[in-house]
N, C-alpha and C positions, 0 to 999 in steps of 0.2 A: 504494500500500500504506500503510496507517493502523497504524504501532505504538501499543500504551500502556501509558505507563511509571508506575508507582507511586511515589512519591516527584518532587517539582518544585523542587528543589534545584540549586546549581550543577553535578551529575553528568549529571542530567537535560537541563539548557541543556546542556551539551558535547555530549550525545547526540545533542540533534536537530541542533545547529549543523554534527557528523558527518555525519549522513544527510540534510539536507537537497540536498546534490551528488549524493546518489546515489539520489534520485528519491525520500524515502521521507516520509510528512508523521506526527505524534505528537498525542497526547493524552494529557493527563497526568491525575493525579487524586492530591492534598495537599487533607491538613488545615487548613492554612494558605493564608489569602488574601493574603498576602507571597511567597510563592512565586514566585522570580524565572521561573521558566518561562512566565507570564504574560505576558509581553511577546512569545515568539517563536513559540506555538504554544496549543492551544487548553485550558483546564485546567477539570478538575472539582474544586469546593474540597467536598468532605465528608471525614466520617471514613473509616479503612480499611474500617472492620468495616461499613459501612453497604451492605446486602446488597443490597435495592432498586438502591442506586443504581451500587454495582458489574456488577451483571447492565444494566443501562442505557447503563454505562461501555462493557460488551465490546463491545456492538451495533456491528457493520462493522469491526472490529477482525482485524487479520490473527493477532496477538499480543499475550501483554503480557511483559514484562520489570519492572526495577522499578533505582534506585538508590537506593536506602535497606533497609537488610536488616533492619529491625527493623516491617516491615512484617508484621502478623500473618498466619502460617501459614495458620490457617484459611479467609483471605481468598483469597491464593492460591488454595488448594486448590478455593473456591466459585467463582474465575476460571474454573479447569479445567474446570468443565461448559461452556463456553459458548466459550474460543477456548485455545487452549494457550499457559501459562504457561513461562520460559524464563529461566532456568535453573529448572531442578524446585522444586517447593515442599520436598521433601527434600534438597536443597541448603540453601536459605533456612533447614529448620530444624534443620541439621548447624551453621550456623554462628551460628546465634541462643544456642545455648547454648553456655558454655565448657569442660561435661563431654564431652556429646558431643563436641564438636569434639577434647579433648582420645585420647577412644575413639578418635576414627576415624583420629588418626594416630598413635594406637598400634597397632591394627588395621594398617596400612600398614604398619608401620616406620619410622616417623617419627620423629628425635630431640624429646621433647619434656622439660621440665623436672620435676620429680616433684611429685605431686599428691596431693592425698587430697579427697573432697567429704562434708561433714558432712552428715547429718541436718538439718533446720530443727530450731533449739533444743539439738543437739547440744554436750556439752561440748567444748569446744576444744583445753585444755591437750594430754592425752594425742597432740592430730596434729599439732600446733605442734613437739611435743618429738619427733614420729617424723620431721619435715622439719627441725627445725632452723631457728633462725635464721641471717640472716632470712629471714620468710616475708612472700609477699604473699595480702592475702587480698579475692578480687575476687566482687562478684556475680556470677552464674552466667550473666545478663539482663541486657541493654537498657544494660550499661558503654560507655564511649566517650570517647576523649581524654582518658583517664586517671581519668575517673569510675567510682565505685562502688568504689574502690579504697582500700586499706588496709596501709602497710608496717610490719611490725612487724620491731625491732631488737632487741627483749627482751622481758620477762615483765611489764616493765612496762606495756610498750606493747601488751601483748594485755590486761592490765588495762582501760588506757583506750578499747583498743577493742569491749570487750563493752559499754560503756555506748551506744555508737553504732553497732551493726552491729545494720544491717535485718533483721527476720524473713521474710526471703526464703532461697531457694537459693542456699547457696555456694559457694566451691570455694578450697583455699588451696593455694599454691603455691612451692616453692623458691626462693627469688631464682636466678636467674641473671647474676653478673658478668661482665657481655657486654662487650666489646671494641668493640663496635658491633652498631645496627640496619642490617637488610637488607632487603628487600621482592624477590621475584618475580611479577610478573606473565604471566600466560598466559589462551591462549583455546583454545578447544574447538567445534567446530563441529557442527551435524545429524547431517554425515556422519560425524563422529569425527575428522577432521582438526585436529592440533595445532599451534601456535604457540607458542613463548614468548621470554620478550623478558629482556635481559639482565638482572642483577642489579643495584639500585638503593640504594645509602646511604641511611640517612637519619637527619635528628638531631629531635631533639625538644623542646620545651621547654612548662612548664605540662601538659605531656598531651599538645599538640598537635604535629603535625607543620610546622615551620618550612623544614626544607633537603632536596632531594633533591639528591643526584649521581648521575648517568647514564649512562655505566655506572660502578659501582661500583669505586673503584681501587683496584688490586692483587688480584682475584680471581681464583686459581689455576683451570685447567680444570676439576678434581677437585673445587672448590667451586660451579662454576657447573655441574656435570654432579648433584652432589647436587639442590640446588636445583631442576632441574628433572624430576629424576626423581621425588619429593616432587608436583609439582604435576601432572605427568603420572597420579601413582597415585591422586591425588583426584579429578582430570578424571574421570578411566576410572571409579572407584568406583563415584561419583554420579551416569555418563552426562550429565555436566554439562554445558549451552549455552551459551557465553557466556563473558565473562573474569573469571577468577578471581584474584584477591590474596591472596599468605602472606605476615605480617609474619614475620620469623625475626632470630635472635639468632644473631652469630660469636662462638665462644666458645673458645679454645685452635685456633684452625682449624675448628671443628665447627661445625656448625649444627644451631641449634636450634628447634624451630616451636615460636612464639608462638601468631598466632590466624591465621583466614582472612575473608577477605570475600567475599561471592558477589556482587560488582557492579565495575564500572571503579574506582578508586581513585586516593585522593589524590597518591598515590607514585609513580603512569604518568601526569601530568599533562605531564609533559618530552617524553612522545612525540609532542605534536600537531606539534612545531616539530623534534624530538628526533630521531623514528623515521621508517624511511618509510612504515610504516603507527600511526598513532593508537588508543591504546587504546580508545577510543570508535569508530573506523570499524568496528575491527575486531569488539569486544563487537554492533553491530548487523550485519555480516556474518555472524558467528558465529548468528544466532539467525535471520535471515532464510536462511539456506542458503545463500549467494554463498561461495567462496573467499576464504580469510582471508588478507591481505595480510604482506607482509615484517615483522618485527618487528625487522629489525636498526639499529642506533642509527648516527647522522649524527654524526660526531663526540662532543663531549662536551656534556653538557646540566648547566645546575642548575635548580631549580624554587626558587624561596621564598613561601613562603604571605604572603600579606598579611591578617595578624591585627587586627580593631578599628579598625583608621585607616588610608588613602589616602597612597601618595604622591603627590610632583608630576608628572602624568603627563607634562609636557614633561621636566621633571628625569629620569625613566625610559626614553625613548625618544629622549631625544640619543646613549644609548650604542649602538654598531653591535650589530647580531645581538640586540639585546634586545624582549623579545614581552611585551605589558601585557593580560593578560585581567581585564574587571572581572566581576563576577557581578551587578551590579544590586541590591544589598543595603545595609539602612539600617546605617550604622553602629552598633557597639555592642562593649563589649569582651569578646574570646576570641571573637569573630565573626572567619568566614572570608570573605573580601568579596573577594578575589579571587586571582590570581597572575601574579608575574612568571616566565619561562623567558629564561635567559640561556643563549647558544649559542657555543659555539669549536671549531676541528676538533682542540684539544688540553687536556689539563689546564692547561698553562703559561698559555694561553691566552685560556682559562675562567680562573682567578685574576685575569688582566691586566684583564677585563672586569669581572669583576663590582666589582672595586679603581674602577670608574670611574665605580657606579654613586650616586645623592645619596647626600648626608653622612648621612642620615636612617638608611639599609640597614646601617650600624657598627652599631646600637645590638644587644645581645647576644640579643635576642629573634630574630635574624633569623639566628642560627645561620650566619653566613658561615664558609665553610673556612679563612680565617688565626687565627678563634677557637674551631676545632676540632680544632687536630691535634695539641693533647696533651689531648683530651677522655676524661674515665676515665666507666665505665657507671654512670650513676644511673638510680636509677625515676623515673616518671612522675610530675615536682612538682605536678598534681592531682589526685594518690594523695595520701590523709591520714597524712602518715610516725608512727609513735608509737615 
């Protein structure tokens, strides 16, 4: 069986390196001729949009899937004459946008934070003042890792940001002072068959995602039962295939949805070593038909992204239970180039490890738990604060 996945990114390599145990082989298609997926399977470098060569792409194709969500709709949609695309292309562009997205888990029930979306050219003050400072105010499109993003703390700072906010669709929104970030992951299968996997910490810094904790400490039953009833009613909505990601906000005990992602995500990266099924075996069970495997967590996991620069991989792998995935990527800064997963069957334990890891992992980019736990909720530092 021949999947092909959209997007050749480090999602994509996880994907196949998933499925290659379980008989299955991939063909990718990126814009990009860096695309580490080049090395482990076969890739087509064009654009999305390039019709030709996507009706070329599907030929003997069981599926496509895709990890990258910013993958144009329409392309999708042009898939769909020729082999079925998975998770829907109305998934893909529920979560493309941050209004819809923000509709649909209102529609749901969803706690989400209060919003208003302007008009293109719209005056601003009048819904700045009906939200209240402060507000964030994010493109609607194609944001990520804290781009496109804009915090305003006063009148000043919607001054200075009319001078630089794009004539595109936007959407502004409440601050939310979160106590922390949370991630759910879950899967959804052919047959309707659900999965989901515990709730995930996670801290941030620049935009980007630096620390995951696995499962998340201190979540009461009644948080991790929201949590997934929340992902369960979006699974169901959208008749969704595949694994899905809510980032969410604890806030007074409540949870609040941020955004969603329609592919494997940064924040189930703990689970290859973590879980006993990998969010990646499972997102390609899910969409092949097969029975989606356990989602329950192996003790405790931490994840830390390795942003811009390498460690020393001997330095990284003297420590017991610790797991070095590179992604094959030139270095460059606020590049993701790969990840460590440090493993203990306790929190005390996890601490003891990760304490053992180079002198290098201290530095506060790497978001470690002993320089998080009087951490208070900031926005996203490549958000443009005003």
């Amino acid at each position: 069986m021949i999947i092909g996945i959209l997007g050749g990114g480090q999602l994509g390599y996880m994907l196949a390196l998933a499925g290659y145990p379980l008989g299955l082989h991939f063909r990718f298609l990126d814009p990009s001729p860096e695309a580490p997926v080049g090395r482990i399977a076969a890739r087509v470098t064009v654009p999305f949009d390039d019709r030709k060569a996507l009706e070329k792409f599907a030929s003997g194709l069981e599926l496509v899937t895709y990890e990258f969500e910013n993958v144009p709709v329409e392309s999708a949609r042009f898939l769909e004459k020729f082999v079925p695309v998975l998770p829907t292309p109305v998934a893909l562009e529920a979560a493309q946008d941050r209004l819809v997205e923000k509709q649909l888990f209102q529609k749901l029930g969803i706690a989400t934070t209060e919003f208003v979306a302007p008009k293109v050219g719209e005056e601003l003050d009048p819904l700045v003042k009906k939200l209240g400072y402060p507000v964030i105010i994010k493109t609607r499109r194609l944001g990520y890792d804290g781009k496109g993003q804009w915090i305003l703390r006063n009148a000043d700072g919607l001054a200075l940001a009319k001078e630089e906010l794009p004539k595109v669709p936007l959407i502004l929104e409440r601050f939310v002072p979160f106590t922390r970030e949370l991630s759910i992951l879950a899967a959804r299968s052919r047959s309707g068959e659900i999965a989901i996997y515990p709730l995930v910490e996670n801290y941030h810094r620049e935009g980007i995602l630096r620390l995951s904790l696995a499962p998340a400490h201190g979540v009461s039953e009644a948080t991790q039962r929201t949590a997934e009833e929340a992902a369960r009613s979006i699974l169901e909505e959208l008749k969704y295939v595949g694994v899905l990601a809510i980032e969410l906000f604890e806030h007074d005990g409540q949870l609040v949805a941020n955004e969603m992602a329609p592919r494997v995500h940064n924040s189930g990266h703990w689970t290859i070593e973590g879980a006993v099924t990998s969010q990646f075996e499972n997102h390609l069970r899910a969409v092949t038909g097969l029975p989606l495997g356990s989602t329950e967590a192996i003790g405790c996991s931490a994840m830390i992204n390795l942003i811009g620069e390498l460690p020393n991989t001997r330095g990284v792998l003297q420590v017991a239970n610790v797991h070095l995935h590179l992604y094959g990527k030139a270095a460059r800064p606020g590049r993701k180039l790969g990840h460590v997963t440090v493993h203990a069957a306790n929190p005390e334990g996890l601490a003891a490890r990760i304490a053992e890891l180079p002198a290098s992992f201290r530095r506060p980019e790497f978001c470690l738990p002993e320089q998080t736990r009087t951490r208070v909720a900031t926005p996203p530092a490549n958000a443009v604060e005003l």
